[in-house]
Structures are given as C-alpha cells and as structure tokens.
N, C-alpha and C positions, 0 to 999 in steps of 0.2 A: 697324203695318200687317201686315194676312195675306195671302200671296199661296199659292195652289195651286201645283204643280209646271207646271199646263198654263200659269195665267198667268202663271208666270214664265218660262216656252217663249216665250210669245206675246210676251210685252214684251223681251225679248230679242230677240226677232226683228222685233217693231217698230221696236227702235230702232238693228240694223243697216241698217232700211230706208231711217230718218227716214238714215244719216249715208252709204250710199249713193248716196239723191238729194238727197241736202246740202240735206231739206229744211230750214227757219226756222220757229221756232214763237214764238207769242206766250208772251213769258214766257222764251223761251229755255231748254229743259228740256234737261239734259245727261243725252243717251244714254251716255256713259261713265262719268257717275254711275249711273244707273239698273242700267247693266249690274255695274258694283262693286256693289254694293249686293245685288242679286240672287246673283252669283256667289260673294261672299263672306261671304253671310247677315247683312248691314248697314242692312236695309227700316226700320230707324230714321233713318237719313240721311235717306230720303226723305220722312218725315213733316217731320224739321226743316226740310229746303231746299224744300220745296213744300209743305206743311202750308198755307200761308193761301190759295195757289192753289187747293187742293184742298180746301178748308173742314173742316180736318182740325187738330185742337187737337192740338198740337205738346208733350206732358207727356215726365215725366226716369220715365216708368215701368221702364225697363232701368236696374237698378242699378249695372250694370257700365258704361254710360256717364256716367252719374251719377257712380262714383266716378274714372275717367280725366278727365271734365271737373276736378274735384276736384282729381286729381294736379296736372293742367298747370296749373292755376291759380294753384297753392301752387308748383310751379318755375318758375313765371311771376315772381311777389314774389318767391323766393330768388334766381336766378338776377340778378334785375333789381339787387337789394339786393348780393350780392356785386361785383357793376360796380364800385358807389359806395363800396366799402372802399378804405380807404387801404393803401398795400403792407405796413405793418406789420399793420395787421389781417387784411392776405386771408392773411400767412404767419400770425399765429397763427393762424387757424380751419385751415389749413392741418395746423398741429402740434397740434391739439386732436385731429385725429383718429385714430380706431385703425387701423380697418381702407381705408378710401377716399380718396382724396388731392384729391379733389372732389366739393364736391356742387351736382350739376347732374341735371337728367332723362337718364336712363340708356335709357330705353324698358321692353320687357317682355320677357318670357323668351319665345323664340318658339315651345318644345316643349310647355312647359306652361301660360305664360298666353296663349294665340293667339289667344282670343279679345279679350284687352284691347289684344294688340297690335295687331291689325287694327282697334280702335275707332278707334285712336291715330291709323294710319294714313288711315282714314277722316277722322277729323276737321280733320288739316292737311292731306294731300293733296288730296282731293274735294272737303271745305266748304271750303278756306281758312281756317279758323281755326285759331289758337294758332300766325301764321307763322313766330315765331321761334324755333320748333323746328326749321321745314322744313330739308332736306338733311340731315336725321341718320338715324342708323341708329335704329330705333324697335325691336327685338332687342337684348336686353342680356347675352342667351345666361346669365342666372342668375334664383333668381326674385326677385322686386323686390315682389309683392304686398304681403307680411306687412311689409317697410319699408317702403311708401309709406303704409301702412293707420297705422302709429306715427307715422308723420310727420303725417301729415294731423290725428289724437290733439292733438298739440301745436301743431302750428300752429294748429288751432279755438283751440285753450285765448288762444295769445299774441294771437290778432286780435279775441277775445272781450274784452280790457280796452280802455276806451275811449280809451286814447294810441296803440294801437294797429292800430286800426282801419282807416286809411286812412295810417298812415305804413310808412315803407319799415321792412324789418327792423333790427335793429340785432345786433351782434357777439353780444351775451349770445343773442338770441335765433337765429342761425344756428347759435351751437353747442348749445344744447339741441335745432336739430331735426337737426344733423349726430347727437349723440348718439341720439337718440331713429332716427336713420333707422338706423346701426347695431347698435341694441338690436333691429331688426325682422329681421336677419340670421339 
C-alpha cells in the first residue's frame, strides 16, 4: 500500500474521529492500527489485516518482513524444542555454547536494525501474531541480523530432510543452529 503524506494526514485524522465518537464499523477496523502503521511507516500491516476487505492481495513483497516472519518462525520450533529437553540435555546445549547462554529470540538492535524491530513489533503487538513472544523486550541493543540470517541457513538445510519436517528439533540439531547462530556474531 502507498499512501501520500496528505492521506496519511486524513486517515489519521479519520481515525481520531471514528475513536472520538466511538464510532463501530463493520469489520471492526482498528484505528490504533491504522494510526501504527502510518506513524511508523508499517502500511504493510494494513494490507495483511484488511487486505481481503479491501480486495487487496495480501503478498510477502517486503523482504524484510518476510525474513522476521522467518526469524519468529524458526524461534518458534527452537524455543518450543528446548521446553521438551530433558535437564541433561538443556545443560549440555547449555555448555556447547561459546558465546550465549541461551538461545531464544533476542529481538533486534534498535539503533541499527529499527526497521525489523518495529516489524517484530508490529507483528505481535498490533496483528497478534507470533503471541508467545509478547511481553518481551524486542531491542536486543546488539545486531542480531547476520546471526539470525546463519541461523535461518541451517535451519532450511535441517527441515529440508524429510524426518525433519514436521518433527520437533532434536539436541544434534539445536546445537548446529546455536553454532551456526554464533558464527553469525
């Protein structure tokens, strides 16, 4: 979606109106989306969360959302997969590693990748999705691109064999992507 500076005036100002007179709209269209979205240059939001209301084909053309879906996807399956280790196993992947004493979604650098951090944001807070992230700090205050980009690398690789596919991770393969997310450092 392209929106003008004016109509992004106007729609901002529409939608203090709609929540001033607390109007209700069919559909229920959230003005504090609309206005996110706008205010933090996020107008892809609104193609996904309204797209079929607005006859508006909803594509992953921002590759930058593209790869944060990506991210949270793949610390979706890690994070899910470490639950289910047994305490011997969570200390060795523990002691496998060099540099990080866990690996879990960290979020993004907020100086220099601020744009993927506001994806992030966008994504759980505004759409609700990816909610078992929510309540974290999505600012990792280091950058994180070039190790999620490694990581993401081998995880395709380990979900691309077919026992892999739909099972949960297993130890061998948490520590090739703990390695792998380190070597992205």
């Amino acid at each position: 979606m392209q929106l003008t500076a004016g109509e992004k005036l106007i729609l901002i100002m529409l939608s203090d109106i709609k929540d001033h007179l607390q109007i209700q709209t069919k559909g229920e269209i959230s003005s504090d989306l609309v206005k996110h979205a706008i205010v933090y240059d996020q107008l892809w939001a609104l193609d996904w969360e309204y797209g079929d209301m607005l006859g508006v084909e909803t594509s992953d053309k921002d590759k930058q959302v593209h790869f944060v879906c990506d991210v949270l996807d793949m610390f979706g399956d890690v994070e899910h997969s470490i639950k289910n280790l047994s305490p011997e196993e969570n200390d060795e992947l523990k002691h496998s590693a060099k540099f990080s004493s866990e690996l879990k979604f960290k979020g993004f650098d907020g100086n220099n990748e601020t744009k993927f951090m506001l994806i992030t944001n966008t994504l759980i807070e505004e759409l609700g999705r990816y909610t078992e992230f929510k309540d974290r700090s999505y600012n990792s205050h280091q950058q994180m691109v070039g190790s999620y980009t490694s990581m993401l690398r081998a995880y395709t690789l380990i979900k691309s064999k077919p026992e892999h596919e739909y099972a949960e991770l297993e130890l061998s393969d948490l520590k090739e992507l703990l390695q792998a997310f380190e070597s992205g450092y």
